[in-house]
N, C-alpha and C positions, 0 to 999 in steps of 0.2 A: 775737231775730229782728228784724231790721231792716224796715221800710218803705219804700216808694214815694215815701213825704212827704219822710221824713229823707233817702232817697238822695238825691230831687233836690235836697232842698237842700247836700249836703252836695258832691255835685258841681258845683253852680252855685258854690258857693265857692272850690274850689278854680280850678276851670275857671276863673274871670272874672280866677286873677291870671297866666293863661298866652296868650302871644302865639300862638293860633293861626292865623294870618297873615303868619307871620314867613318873611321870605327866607333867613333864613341858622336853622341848625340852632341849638337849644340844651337844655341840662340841667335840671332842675329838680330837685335832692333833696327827698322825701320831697312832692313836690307834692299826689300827693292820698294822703299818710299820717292826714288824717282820716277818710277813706272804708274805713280797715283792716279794718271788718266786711265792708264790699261785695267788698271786694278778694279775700277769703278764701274768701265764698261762691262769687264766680265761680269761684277756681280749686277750689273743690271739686265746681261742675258740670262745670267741664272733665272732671274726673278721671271721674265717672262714663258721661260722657259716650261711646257706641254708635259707634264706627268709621261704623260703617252710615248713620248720623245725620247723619252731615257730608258735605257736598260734595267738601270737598276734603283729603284728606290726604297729606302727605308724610312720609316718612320721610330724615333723610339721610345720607351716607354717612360710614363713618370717615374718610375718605381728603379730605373736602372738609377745607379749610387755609382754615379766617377769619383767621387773623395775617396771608397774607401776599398767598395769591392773589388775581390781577384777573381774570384769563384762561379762558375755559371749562374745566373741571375736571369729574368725574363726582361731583355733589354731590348726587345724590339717589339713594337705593337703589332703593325703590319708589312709585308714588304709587297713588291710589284713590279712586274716587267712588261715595258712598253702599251700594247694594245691594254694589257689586262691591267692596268691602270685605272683604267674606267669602271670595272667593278669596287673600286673604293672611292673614288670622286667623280664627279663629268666627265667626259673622253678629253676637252680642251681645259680643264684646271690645269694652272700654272703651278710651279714650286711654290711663287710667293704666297697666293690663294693657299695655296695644301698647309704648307707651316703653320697657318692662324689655324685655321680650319681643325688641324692635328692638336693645336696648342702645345706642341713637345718638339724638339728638332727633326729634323728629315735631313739625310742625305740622298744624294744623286749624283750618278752618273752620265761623266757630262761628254768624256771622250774616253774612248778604248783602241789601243793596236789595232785592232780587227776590224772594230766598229764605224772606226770615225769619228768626228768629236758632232755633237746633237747642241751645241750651243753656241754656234754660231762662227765667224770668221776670228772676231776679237781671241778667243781663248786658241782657236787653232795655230792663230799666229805667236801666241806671246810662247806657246808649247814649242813650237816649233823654234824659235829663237832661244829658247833655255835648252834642247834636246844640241843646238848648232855648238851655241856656248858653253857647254856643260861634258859636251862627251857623253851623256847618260841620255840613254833611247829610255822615251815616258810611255810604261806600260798601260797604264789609266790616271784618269782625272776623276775626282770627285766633289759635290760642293757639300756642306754640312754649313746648314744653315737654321738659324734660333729667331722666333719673331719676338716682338717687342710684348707678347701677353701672353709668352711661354711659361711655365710651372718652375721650368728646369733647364738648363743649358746641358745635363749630362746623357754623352750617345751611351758609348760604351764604358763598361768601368776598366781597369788595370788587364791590356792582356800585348800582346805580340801580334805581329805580322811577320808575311816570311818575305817582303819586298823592304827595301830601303822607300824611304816618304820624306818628299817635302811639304810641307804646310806654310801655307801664305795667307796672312788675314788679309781678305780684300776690304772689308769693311765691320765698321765695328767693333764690337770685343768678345772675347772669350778667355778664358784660363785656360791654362794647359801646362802638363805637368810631364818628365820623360824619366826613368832611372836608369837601374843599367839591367842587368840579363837575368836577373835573379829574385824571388821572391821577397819585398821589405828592401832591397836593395837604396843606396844611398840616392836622392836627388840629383841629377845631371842638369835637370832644367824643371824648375816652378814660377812661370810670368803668365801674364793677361796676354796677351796679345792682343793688338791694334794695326788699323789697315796700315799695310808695307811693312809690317815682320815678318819673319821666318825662321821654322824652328827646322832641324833636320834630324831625321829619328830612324838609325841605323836598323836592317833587322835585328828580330829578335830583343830589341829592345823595349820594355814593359814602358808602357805609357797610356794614359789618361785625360781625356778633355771633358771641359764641362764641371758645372757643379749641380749638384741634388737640392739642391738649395737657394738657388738663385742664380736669374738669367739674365742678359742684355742682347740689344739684335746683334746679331751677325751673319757675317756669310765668311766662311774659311773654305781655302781651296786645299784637298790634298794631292798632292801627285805622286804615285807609285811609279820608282824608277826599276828600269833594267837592270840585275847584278850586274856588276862590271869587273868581277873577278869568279864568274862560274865557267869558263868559255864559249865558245860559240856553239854549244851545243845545248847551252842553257837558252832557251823563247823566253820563258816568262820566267816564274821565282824560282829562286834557287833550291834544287829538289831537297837539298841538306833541313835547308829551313822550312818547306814544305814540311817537311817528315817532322821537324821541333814542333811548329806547331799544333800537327796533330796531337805529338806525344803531351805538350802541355794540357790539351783537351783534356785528353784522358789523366791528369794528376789535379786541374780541376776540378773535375768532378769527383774525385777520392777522396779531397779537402772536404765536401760535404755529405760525405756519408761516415765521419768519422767525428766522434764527439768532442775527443780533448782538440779539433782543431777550429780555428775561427776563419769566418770570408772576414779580412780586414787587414786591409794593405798597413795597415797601423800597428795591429799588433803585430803579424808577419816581420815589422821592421825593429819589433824587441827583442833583446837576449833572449826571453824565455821564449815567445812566439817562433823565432824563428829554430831555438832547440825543439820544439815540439814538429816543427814541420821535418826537422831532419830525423825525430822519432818515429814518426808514425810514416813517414814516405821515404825515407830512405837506405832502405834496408829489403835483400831479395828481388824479384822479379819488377816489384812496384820502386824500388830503386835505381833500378836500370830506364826506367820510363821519366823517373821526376829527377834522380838527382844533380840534372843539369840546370835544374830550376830553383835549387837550394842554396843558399847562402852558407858560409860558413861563418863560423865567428864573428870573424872580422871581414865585414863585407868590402869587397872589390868591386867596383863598377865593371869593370871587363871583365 
């Protein structure tokens, strides 16, 4: 059984050799593959872990495409919070129980700012030691977790968040994919991940887990951090990127209601693909909304 002592220092070690501040996304194999005790425990509190217990759950659908889609998609089956939990499983179903059950991944909310963390000492502590070592106050935890008789390993397909995320495979594997700001934009990171990696995924940065196609278990922890360049007047995300994500919302959905354009982060990343999204979305009032989401020619990761 591990300790409080040892985790934090075991995470101030790893932590201290990771850019958390970094503008552009990057990988780190086996980053904190010395915390594999911690790592283990967490996901075996997820596992036991009460539906009921959590804030927030998802479940999501087979039909969501993380290879390819960008475009709004019906990517969640069902979602649930705490008590009303129990109108989709028993009030005491655990994650592990729900994942099978679901046959498709589920995420959960394991710790919030406000909330508290719902999974026990293990994660509160390891949090608490990266939040010491890191400088970066963790707005929430999440776990996103794939069972072994799942369809699909993909939650959501291609889209943005308005927080900066660390992602730590505590166990298992999964793919996962990050680019840079822009529709089609180039590959910053395409790996599997395995327990003790860590990817770190700047806002605003388009990225991907999961395939439509084939699953392995896991359990991945994500943690949304604090801006650390909004000021003090910024609590949670940064309002700039707040507002991005909306606006991407809405050019989302303009991508499918328009014929010459395609949902596919593939073609998006062709010459022609990506001139047609600057045809049809970039130009007028519906240019002022997307085309911060458009690539030019020659794509820039930044």
């Amino acid at each position: 059984m591990w300790t409080s002592a040892t985790n934090a220092a075991a995470v101030a070690l790893s932590s201290a050799r990771l850019d958390l501040r970094s503008a552009t996304p990057w990988l780190r194999e086996g980053a904190f593959a010395a915390d594999s005790a911690q790592l283990a425990e967490i996901a075996e509190a997820v596992d036991v872990l009460p539906l009921a217990a959590s804030a927030l759950v998802k479940a999501y659908s087979p039909r969501a495409d993380a290879d390819d889609q960008f475009a709004e998609a019906p990517a969640v089956a069902w979602t649930c919070c705490g008590d009303a939990c129990g109108s989709v499983y028993a009030p005491d179903t655990t994650v592990a129980e729900a994942v099978v059950r679901a046959g498709n991944p589920i995420s959960a909310r394991l710790s919030s700012a406000r909330g508290g963390c719902a999974a026990g000492p293990a994660l509160a502590e390891w949090l608490g030691a990266l939040e010491a070592s890191s400088a970066r106050r963790v707005l929430d935890a999440d776990a996103y977790v794939t069972a072994g008789n799942a369809r699909a390993s993909a939650s959501l397909g291609w889209h943005i968040d308005d927080v900066d995320v660390l992602l730590v495979m505590l166990r298992g594997s999964k793919r996962f994919r990050v680019a840079g700001r822009a529709v089609g934009s180039a590959m910053a990171v395409t790996h599997r991940l395995t327990a003790g990696d860590a990817i770190y995924v700047p806002r605003l940065c388009f990225h991907a887990g999961g395939m439509a196609t084939e699953a392995a278990e896991s359990t991945m922890l994500s943690v949304a951090l604090r801006p650390h360049d909004c000021g003090d007047d910024c609590d949670g995300a940064d309002p700039d990127a707040t507002a991005a994500v909306a606006q991407w919302r809405r050019a989302r959905r303009a991508v499918l209601t328009r014929r010459a354009l395609q949902n596919s982060w593939a073609w998006a990343a062709t010459e022609a693909g990506g001139a047609a999204l600057r045809s049809e979305l970039g130009g007028g009032a519906l240019g002022r909304e997307c085309g911060r989401f458009l690539r030019p020619a020659r794509c820039d990761l930044r």
